[in-house]
LORODO-759881 format. One record per residue (C-alpha): residue number from 1; x, y, z. Coordinates in pm, whole numbers, padded with zeros to 5 digits, always signed. Example, Ala and Ser with C-alpha at 12.3 -4.5 7.8 and 13.67 -1.06 7.14 Angstrom:
BEGIN
+-----+--------+--------+--------+
!   n !     c1 !     c2 !     c3 !
+-----+--------+--------+--------+
!   1 ! +01230 ! -00450 ! +00780 !
!   2 ! +01367 ! -00106 ! +00714 !
+-----+--------+--------+--------+
This chain:
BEGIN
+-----+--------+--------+--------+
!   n !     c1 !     c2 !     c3 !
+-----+--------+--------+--------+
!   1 ! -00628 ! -00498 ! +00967 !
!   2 ! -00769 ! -00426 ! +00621 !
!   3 ! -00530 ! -00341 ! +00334 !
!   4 ! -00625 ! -00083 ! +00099 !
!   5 ! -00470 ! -00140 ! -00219 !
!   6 ! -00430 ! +00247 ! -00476 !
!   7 ! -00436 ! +00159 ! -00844 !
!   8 ! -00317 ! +00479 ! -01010 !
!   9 ! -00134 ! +00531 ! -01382 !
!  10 ! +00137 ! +00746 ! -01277 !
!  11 ! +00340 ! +00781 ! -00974 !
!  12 ! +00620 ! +00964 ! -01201 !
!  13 ! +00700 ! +01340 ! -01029 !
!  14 ! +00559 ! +01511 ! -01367 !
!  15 ! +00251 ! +01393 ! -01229 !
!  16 ! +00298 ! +01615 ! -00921 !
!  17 ! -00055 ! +01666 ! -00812 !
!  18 ! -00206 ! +01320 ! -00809 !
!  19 ! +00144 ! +01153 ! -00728 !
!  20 ! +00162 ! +01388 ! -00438 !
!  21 ! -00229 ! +01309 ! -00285 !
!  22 ! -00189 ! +00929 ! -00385 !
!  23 ! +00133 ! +00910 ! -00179 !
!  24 ! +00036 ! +01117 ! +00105 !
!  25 ! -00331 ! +00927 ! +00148 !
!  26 ! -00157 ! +00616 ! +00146 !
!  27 ! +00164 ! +00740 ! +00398 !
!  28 ! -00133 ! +00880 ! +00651 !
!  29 ! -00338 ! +00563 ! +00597 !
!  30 ! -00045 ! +00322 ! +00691 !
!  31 ! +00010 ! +00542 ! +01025 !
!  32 ! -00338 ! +00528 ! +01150 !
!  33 ! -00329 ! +00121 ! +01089 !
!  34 ! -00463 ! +00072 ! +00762 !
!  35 ! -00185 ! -00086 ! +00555 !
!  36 ! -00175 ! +00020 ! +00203 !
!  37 ! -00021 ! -00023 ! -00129 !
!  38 ! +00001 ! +00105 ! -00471 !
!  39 ! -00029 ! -00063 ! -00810 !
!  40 ! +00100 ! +00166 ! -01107 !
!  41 ! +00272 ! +00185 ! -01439 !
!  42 ! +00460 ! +00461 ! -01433 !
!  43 ! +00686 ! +00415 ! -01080 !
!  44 ! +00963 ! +00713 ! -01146 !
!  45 ! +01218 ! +00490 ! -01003 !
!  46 ! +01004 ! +00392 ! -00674 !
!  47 ! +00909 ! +00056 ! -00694 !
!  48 ! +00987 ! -00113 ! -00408 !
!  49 ! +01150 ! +00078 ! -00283 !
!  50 ! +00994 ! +00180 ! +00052 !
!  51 ! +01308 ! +00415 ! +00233 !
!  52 ! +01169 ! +00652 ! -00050 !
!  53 ! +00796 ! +00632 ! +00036 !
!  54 ! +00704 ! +00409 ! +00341 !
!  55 ! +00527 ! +00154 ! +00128 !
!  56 ! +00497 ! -00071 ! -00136 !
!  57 ! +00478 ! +00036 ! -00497 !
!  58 ! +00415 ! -00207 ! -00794 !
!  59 ! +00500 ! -00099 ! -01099 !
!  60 ! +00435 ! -00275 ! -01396 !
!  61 ! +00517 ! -00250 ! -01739 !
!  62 ! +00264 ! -00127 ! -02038 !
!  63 ! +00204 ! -00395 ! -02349 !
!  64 ! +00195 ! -00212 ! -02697 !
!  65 ! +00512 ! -00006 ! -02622 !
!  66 ! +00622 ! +00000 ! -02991 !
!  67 ! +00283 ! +00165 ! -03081 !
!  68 ! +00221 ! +00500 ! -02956 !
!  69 ! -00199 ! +00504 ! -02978 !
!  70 ! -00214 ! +00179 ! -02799 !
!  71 ! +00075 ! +00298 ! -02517 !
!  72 ! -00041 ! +00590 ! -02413 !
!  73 ! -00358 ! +00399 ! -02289 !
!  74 ! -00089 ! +00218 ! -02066 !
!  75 ! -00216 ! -00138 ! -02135 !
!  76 ! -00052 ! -00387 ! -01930 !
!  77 ! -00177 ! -00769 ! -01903 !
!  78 ! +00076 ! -00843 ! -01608 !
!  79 ! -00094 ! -00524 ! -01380 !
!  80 ! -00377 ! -00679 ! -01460 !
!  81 ! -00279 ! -01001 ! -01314 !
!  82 ! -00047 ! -00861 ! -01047 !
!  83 ! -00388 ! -00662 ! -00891 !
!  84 ! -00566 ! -00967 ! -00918 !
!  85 ! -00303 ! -01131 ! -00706 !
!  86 ! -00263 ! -00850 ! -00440 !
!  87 ! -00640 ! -00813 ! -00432 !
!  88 ! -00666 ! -01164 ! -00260 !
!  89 ! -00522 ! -01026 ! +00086 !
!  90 ! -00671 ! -00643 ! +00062 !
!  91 ! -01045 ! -00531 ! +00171 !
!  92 ! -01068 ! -00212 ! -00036 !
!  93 ! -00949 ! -00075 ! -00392 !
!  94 ! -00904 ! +00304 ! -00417 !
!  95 ! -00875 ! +00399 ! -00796 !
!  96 ! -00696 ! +00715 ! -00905 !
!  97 ! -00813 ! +00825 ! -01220 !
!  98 ! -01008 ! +00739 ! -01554 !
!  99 ! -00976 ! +00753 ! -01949 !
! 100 ! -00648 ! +00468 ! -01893 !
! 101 ! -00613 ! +00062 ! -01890 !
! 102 ! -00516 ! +00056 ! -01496 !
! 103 ! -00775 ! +00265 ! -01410 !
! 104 ! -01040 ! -00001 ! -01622 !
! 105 ! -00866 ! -00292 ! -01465 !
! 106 ! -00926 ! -00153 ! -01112 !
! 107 ! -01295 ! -00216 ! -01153 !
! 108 ! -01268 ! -00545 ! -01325 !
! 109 ! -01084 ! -00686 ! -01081 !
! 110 ! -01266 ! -00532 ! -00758 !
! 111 ! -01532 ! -00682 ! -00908 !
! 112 ! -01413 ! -01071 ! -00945 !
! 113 ! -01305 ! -01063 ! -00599 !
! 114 ! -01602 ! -00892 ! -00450 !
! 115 ! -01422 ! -00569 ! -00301 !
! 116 ! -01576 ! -00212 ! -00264 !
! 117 ! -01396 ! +00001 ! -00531 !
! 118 ! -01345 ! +00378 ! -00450 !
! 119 ! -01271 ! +00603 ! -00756 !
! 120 ! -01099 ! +00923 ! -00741 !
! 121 ! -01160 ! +01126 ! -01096 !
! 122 ! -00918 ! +01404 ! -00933 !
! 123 ! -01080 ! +01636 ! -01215 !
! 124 ! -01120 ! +01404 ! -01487 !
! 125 ! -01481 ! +01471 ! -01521 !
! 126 ! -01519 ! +01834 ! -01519 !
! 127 ! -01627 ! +02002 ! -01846 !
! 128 ! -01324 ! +02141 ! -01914 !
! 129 ! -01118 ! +01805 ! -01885 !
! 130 ! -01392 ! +01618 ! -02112 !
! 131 ! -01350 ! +01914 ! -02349 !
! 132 ! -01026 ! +01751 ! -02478 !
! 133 ! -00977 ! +01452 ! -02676 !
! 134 ! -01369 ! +01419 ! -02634 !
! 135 ! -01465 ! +01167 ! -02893 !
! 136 ! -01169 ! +00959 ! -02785 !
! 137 ! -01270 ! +01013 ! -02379 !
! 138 ! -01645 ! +00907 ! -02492 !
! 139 ! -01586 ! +00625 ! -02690 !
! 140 ! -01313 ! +00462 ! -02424 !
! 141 ! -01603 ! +00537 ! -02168 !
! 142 ! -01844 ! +00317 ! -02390 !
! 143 ! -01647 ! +00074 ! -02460 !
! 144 ! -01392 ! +00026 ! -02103 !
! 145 ! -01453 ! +00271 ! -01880 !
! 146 ! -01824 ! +00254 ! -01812 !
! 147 ! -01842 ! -00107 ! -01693 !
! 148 ! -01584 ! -00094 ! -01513 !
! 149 ! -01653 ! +00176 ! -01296 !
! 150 ! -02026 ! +00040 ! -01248 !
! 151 ! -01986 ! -00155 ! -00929 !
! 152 ! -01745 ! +00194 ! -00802 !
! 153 ! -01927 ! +00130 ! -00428 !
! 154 ! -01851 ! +00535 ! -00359 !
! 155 ! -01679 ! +00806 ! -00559 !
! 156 ! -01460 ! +01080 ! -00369 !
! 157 ! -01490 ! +01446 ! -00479 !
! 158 ! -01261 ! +01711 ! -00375 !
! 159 ! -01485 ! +01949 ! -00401 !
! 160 ! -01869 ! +02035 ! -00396 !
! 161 ! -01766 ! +02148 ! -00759 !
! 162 ! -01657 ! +01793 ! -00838 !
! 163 ! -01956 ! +01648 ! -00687 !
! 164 ! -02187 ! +01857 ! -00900 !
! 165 ! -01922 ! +01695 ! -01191 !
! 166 ! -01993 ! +01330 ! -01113 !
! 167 ! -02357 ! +01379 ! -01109 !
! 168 ! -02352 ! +01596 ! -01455 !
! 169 ! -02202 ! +01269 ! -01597 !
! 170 ! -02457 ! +01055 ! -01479 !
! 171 ! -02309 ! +00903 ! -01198 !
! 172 ! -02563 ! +00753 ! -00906 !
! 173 ! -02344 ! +00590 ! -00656 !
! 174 ! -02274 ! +00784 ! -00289 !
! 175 ! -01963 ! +01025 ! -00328 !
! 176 ! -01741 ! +01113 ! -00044 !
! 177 ! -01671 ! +01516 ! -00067 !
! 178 ! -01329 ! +01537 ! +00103 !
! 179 ! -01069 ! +01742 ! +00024 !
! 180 ! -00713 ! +01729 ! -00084 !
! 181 ! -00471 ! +01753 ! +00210 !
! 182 ! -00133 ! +01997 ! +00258 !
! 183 ! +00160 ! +01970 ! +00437 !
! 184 ! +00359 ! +02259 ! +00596 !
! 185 ! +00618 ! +02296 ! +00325 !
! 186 ! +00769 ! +02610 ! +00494 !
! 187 ! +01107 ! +02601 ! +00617 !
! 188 ! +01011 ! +02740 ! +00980 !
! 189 ! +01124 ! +03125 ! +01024 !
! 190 ! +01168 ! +03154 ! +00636 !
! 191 ! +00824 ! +03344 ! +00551 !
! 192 ! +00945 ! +03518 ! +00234 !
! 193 ! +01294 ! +03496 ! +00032 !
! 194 ! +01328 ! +03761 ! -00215 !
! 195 ! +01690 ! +03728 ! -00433 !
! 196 ! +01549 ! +04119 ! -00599 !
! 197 ! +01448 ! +04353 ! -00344 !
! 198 ! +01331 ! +04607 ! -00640 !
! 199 ! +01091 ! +04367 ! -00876 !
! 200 ! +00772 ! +04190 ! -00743 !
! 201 ! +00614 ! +03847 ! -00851 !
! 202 ! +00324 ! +03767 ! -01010 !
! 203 ! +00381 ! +03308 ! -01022 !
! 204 ! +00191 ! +03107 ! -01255 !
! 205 ! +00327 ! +02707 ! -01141 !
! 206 ! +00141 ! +02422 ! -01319 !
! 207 ! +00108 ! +02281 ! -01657 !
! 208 ! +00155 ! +02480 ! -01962 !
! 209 ! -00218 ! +02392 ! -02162 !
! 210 ! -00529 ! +02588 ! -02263 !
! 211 ! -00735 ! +02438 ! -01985 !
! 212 ! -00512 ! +02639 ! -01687 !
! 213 ! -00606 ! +02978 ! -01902 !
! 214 ! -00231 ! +03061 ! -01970 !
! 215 ! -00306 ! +03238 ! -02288 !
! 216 ! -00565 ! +03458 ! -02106 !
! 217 ! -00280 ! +03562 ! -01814 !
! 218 ! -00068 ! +03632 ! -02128 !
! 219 ! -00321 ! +03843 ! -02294 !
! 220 ! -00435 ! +04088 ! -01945 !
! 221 ! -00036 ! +04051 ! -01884 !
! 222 ! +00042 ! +04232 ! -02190 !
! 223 ! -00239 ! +04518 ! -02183 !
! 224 ! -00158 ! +04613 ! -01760 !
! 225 ! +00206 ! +04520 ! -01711 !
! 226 ! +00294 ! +04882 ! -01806 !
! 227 ! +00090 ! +05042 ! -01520 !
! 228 ! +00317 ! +04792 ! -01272 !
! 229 ! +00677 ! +04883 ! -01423 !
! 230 ! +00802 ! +04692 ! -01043 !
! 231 ! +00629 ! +04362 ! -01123 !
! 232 ! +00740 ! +04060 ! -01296 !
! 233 ! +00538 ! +03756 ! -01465 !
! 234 ! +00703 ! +03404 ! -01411 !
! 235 ! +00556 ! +03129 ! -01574 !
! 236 ! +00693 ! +02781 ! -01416 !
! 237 ! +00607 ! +02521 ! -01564 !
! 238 ! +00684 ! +02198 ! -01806 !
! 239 ! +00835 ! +02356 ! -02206 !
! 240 ! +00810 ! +02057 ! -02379 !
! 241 ! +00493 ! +02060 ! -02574 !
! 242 ! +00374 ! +02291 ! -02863 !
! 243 ! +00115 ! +02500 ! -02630 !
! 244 ! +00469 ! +02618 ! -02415 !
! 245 ! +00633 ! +02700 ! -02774 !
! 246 ! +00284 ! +02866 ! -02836 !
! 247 ! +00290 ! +03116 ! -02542 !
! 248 ! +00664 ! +03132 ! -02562 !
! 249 ! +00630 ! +03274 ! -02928 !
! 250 ! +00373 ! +03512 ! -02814 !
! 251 ! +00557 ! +03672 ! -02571 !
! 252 ! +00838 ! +03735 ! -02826 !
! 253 ! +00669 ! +03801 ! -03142 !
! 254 ! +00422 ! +04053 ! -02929 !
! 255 ! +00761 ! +04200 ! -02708 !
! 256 ! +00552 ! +04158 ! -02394 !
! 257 ! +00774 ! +04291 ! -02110 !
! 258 ! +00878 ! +04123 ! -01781 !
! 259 ! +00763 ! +03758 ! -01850 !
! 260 ! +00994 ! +03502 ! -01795 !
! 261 ! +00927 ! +03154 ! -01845 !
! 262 ! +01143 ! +02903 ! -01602 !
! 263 ! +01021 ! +02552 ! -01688 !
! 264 ! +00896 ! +02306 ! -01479 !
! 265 ! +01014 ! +02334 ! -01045 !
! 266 ! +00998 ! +02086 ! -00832 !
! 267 ! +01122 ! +01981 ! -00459 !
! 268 ! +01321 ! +02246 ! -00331 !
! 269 ! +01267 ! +02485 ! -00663 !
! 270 ! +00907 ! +02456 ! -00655 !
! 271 ! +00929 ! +02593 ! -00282 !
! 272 ! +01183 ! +02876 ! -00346 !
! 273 ! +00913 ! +02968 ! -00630 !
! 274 ! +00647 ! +03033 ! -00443 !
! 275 ! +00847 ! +03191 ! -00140 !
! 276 ! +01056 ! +03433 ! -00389 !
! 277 ! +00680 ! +03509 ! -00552 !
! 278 ! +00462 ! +03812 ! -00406 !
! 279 ! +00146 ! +03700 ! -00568 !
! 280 ! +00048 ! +03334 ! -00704 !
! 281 ! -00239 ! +03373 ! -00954 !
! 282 ! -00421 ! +03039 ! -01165 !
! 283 ! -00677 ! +03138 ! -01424 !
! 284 ! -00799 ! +02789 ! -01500 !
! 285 ! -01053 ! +02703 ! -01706 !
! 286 ! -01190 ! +02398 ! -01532 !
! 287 ! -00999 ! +02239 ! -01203 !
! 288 ! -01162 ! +01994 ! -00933 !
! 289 ! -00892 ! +02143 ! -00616 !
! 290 ! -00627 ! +02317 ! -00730 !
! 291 ! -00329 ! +02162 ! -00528 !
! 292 ! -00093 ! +02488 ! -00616 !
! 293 ! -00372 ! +02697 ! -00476 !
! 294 ! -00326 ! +02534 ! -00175 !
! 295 ! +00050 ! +02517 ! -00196 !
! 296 ! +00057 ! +02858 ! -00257 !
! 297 ! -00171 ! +02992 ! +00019 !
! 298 ! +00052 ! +02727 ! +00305 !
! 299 ! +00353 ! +02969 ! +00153 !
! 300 ! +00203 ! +03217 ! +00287 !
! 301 ! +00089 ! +03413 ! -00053 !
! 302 ! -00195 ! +03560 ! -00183 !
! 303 ! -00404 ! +03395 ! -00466 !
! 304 ! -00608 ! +03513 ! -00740 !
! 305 ! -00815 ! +03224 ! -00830 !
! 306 ! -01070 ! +03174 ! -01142 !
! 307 ! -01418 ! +03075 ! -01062 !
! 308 ! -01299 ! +02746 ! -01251 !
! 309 ! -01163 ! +02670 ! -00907 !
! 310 ! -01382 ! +02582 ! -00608 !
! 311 ! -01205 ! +02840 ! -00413 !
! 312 ! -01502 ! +03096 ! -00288 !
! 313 ! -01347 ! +03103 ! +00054 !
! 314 ! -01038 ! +03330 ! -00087 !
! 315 ! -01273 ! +03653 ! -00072 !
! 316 ! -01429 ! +03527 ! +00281 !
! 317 ! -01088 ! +03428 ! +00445 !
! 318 ! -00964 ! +03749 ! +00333 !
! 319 ! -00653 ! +03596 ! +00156 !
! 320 ! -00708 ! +03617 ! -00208 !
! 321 ! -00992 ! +03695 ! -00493 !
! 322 ! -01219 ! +03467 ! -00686 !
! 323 ! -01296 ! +03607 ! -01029 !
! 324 ! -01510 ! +03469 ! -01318 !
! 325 ! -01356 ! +03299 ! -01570 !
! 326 ! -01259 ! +03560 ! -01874 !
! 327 ! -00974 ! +03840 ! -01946 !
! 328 ! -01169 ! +04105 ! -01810 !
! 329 ! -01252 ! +03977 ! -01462 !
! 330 ! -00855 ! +03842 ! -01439 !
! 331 ! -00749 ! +04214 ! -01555 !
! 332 ! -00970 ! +04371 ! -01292 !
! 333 ! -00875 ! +04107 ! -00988 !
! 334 ! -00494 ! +04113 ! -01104 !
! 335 ! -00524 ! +04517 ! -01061 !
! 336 ! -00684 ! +04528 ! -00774 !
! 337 ! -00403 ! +04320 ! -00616 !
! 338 ! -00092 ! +04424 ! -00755 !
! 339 ! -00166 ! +04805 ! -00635 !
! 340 ! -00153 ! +04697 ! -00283 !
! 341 ! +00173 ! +04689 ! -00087 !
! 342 ! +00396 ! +04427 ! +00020 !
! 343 ! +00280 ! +04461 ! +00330 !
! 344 ! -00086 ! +04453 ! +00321 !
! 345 ! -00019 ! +04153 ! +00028 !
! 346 ! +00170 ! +03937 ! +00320 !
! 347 ! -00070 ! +03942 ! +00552 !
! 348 ! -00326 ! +03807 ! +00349 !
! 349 ! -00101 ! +03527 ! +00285 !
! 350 ! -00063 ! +03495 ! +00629 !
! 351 ! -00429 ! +03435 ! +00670 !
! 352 ! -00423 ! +03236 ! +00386 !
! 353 ! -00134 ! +03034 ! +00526 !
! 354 ! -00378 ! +02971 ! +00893 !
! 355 ! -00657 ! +02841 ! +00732 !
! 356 ! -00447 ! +02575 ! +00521 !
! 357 ! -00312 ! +02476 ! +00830 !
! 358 ! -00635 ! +02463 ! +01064 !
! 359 ! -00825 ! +02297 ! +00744 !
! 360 ! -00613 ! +02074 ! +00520 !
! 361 ! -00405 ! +01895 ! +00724 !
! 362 ! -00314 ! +01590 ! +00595 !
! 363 ! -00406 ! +01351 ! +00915 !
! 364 ! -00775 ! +01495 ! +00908 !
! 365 ! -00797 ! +01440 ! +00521 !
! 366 ! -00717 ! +01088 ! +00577 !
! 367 ! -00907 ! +01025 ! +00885 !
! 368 ! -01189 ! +01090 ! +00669 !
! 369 ! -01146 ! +00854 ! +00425 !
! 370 ! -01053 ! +00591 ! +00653 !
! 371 ! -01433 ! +00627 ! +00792 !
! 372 ! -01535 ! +00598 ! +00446 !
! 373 ! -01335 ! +00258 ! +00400 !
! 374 ! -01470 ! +00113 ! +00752 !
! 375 ! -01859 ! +00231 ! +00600 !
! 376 ! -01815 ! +00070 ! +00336 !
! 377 ! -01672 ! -00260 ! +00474 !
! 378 ! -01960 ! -00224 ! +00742 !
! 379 ! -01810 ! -00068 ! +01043 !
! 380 ! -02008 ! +00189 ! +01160 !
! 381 ! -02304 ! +00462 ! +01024 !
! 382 ! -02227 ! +00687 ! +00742 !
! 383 ! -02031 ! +00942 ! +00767 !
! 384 ! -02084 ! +01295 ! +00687 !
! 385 ! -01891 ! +01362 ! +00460 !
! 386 ! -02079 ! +01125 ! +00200 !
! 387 ! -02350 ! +01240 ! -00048 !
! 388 ! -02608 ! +00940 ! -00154 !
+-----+--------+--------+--------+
């Protein structure tokens, strides 16, 4: 059997999206036969721990932790050396990530024992991530990043999007397109839960930052929510950092109406959010999946979607819109779905809700990077799903 060891920087909860594919690759990976582990920093209380998870997780801690700069790049000698160790008994590296030490030590270390590294970006280089902290993202590429992620033997894109990402940034080597998976998270026979039969629910759930186009919801928010007196804005997400006190102080200083901000859900809140919510809506800026998309749509809702999403198949699945990136197409797309009723909103998320579950399962996800793993250890022809 060959192991498959997952370096990744966080496994911490606030870390939902990547935490959440990392650990659901790795629990579908074990069950088809592929033993797996995961090296980290950042465990949230998991490490080894496996009642919680199903495997291993190594968490190690970060040098430096007196100094801020140097800690947030999550330096850590002993993950370093504990990788090298594991490495010895595992046929493939799967790295999560860029711009931090594990992610750098991932490729050094696949490379002194002679295993096929598979990076993961998970967004990292679309324009809109590389927009911020550029200079520092550039210069840890020159002087970390870039040789270590030389011998990466295939990169994995979630998206045809991503792909076109990888190859903007200069990047050669095959890339896997596969998708992010998602699990049934409805409670069966609980379709919708509404605690206000009279008010409707526009959701925003994610992080609380420029690149997810918060201020722009805020802005079209405040210039239609008086032609939808019924309809409510809920913003969900983390309100510790200055851009939350930002669009908190907006919504107060400009009296905008009907926005309430509930911080950050998660588990059983995050699934009551998107059941008590009529409409989910993410105007991002720049995004390589979208995992609350795809949460959202499972829930059975309706999404309005930015074209800084690759999520074209909204408008041809019939279960949400797809607008360009900008206040005026989010205005137009957000009118044109909060005038229809309940009813004719549900079933779109109904047919949203079938294709997540004929498409993104997460045993077919999986499956397919399995056949990239035995490619690239020499079992068998390439598969489809990878671009040379």
């Amino acid at each position: 059997m060959h192991k498959v060891i997952h370096t990744v920087s966080s496994m911490a909860t606030e870390a939902a999206g990547t935490t959440v594919c990392v650990r659901r690759l790795v629990q579908e990976s074990i069950q088809a036969g592929w033993p797996a582990e995961v090296v980290t920093i950042n465990d949230a209380g998991l490490s080894n721990n496996r009642s919680n998870t199903g495997f291993n997780i190594h968490s190690f801690k970060s040098d430096f932790r007196s100094v801020p700069s140097i800690r947030r790049l999550a330096m850590s000698r002993s993950l370093s050396f504990g990788l090298g160790v594991l490495a010895r008994d595992a046929a493939v590296i799967h790295n999560h990530g860029l711009w931090m030490m594990p992610n750098v030590a991932s490729g050094i270390v696949s490379s002194r024992e002679g295993l096929p590294l598979v990076i993961s970006p998970h967004g990292m280089l679309g324009p809109g991530a590389l927009q911020f902290s550029r200079w520092k993202k550039r210069l840890f590429w020159y002087l970390f990043q870039k040789a270590a992620a030389a011998g990466c033997a295939c990169w994995h894109a979630t998206s045809e999007k991503e792909l076109e990402d990888i190859r903007s940034f200069g990047l050669r080597a095959p890339v896997a397109v596969i998708p992010n998976g998602i699990d049934d998270i409805l409670p069966a026979g609980k379709p919708h839960l509404r605690r206000d039969p009279g008010t409707r629910t526009l959701l925003f759930l994610g992080r609380l930052h420029p690149k997810k186009g918060v201020d722009s919801l805020l802005r079209v928010w405040s210039g239609i929510c008086s032609e939808f007196p019924d309809w409510q804005l809920e913003i969900a997400g983390p309100l510790d950092n200055s851009y939350a006190a930002a669009y908190e102080k907006f919504v107060r200083e400009m009296a905008v109406p009907r926005v309430k901000f509930t911080g950050a859900k998660f588990g059983q809140e995050r699934l009551e959010a998107y059941q008590e919510a009529d409409l989910f809506v993410l105007p991002t800026l720049d995004e390589n999946f979208g995992m609350t998309v795809a949460e959202a749509l499972v829930c059975g809702k309706p999404v309005v979607c930015s074209r800084g999403a690759p999520w074209p198949e909204l408008v041809s699945r019939g279960c949400g819109w797809w607008p360009e990136i900008g206040d005026s197409s989010l205005e137009q797309a957000l009118r044109n779905a909060m005038c229809l009723s309940t009813d004719k909103l549900a079933k779109m998320g109904q047919r949203g809700r079938s294709w997540m579950l004929n498409d993104y399962r997460w045993n077919s996800i999986s499956d397919r990077m399995l056949s990239v793993y035995s490619w690239l250890l020499g079992g068998g022809s390439r598969p489809d799903c990878v671009v040379l």
